[in-house]
ZAMARGU-4260 file (C-alpha; in steps of 0.2 Angstrom, whole numbers, plus 5000, padded with zeros to 4 digits):
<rodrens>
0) 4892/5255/5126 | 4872/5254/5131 | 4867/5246/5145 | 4857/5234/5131 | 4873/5231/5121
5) 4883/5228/5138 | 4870/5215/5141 | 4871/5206/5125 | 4888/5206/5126 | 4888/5199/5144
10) 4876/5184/5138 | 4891/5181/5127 | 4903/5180/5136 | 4897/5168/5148 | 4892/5155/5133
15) 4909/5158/5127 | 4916/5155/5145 | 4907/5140/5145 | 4911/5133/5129 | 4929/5138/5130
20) 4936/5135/5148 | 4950/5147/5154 | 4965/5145/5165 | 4960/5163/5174 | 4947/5149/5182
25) 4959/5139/5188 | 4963/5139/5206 | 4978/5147/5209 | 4979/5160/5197 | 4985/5177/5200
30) 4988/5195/5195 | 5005/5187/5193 | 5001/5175/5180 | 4988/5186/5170 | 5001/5199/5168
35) 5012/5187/5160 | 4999/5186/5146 | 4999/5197/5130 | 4994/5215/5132 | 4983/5212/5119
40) 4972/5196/5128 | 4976/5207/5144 | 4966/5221/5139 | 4953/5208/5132 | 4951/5199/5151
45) 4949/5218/5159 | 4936/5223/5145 | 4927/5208/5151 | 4928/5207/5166 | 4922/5225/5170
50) 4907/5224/5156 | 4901/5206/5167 | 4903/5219/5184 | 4893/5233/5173 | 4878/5220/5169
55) 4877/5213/5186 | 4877/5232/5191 | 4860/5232/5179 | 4850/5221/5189 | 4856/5227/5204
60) 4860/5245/5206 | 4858/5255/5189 | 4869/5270/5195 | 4882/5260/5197 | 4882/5252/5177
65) 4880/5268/5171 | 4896/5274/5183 | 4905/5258/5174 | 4900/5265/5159 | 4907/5281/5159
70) 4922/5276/5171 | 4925/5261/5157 | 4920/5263/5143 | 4917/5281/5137 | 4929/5279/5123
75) 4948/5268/5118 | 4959/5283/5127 | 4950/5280/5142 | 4949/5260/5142 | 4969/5262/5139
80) 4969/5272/5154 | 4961/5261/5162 | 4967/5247/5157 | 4987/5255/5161 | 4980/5259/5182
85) 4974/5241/5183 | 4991/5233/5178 | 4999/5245/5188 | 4988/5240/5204 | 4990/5219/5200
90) 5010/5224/5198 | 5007/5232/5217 | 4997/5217/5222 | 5005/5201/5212 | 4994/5188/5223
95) 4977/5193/5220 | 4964/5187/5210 | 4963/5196/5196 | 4946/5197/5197 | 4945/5202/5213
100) 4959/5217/5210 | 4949/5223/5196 | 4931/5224/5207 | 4942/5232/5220 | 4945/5247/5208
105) 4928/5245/5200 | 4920/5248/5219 | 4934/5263/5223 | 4928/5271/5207 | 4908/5267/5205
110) 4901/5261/5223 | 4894/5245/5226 | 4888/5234/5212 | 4871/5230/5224 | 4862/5240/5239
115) 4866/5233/5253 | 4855/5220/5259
</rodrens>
C-alpha cells in the first residue's frame, strides 16, 4: 500500500469512525473483549488501526510508515502473520487496550512513530 493510498484510506477511516461510532471507543474495552469478535472484524480492527499508525507515521517520521509498510502490509501472507502475533500478544495481555497493544508491537517492530521532541 502507497503511502498516498494509506493516506486516503486513513481519511476514510476517520469519517467512517465518525459517522459509525464503535464500542472499541468505549471506556473499558479490552484485548479481552476484541478477541471475542469475529476473526474476520478482528483482522479488519488491526488493518486499521496499524494503516491510522502508518499515516501518522507520514507526517511525522517517514522511515517509520515505510517500516509499517513493509512490516504490515507487503502482502495477505504476512498481514496473517501478523495479524496471528498480535492475538497471540492481546491473549498474553487480556487488560490492555487493544490499541495500545497493537502500537506496542508496531514500536518494537518499526521505532517511534515521531522523533522525539
Amino acid at each position: 500500500m502507497t503511502l498516498s493510498k494509506r493516506f486516503g484510506f486513513g481519511i476514510f477511516a476517520v469519517c467512517l469512525s465518525v459517522l459509525y461510532p464503535q464500542i472499541s471507543q468505549a471506556d473499558g474495552f479490552t484485548s479481552k473483549d476484541l478477541l471475542k469478535w469475529k476473526k474476520s472484524s478482528q483482522d479488519s480492527y488491526f488493518s486499521t488501526s496499524i494503516g491510522m499508525a502508518g499515516v501518522v507515521a507520514t507526517q511525522n517520521r517517514r522511515e517509520a510508515a515505510r517500516c509499517i509498510d513493509d512490516w504490515y502490509f507487503a502482502d495477505k501472507a504476512t498481514q496473517q502473520k501478523r495479524n496471528g502475533h498480535i492475538r497471540k500478544v492481546m491473549t498474553e495481555n487480556p487488560s490492555y487496550h487493544p490499541q495500545a497493544t497493537i502500537l506496542a508491537i508496531i514500536r518494537k517492530a518499526c521505532g517511534r512513530l515521531a522523533e522525539k521532541a
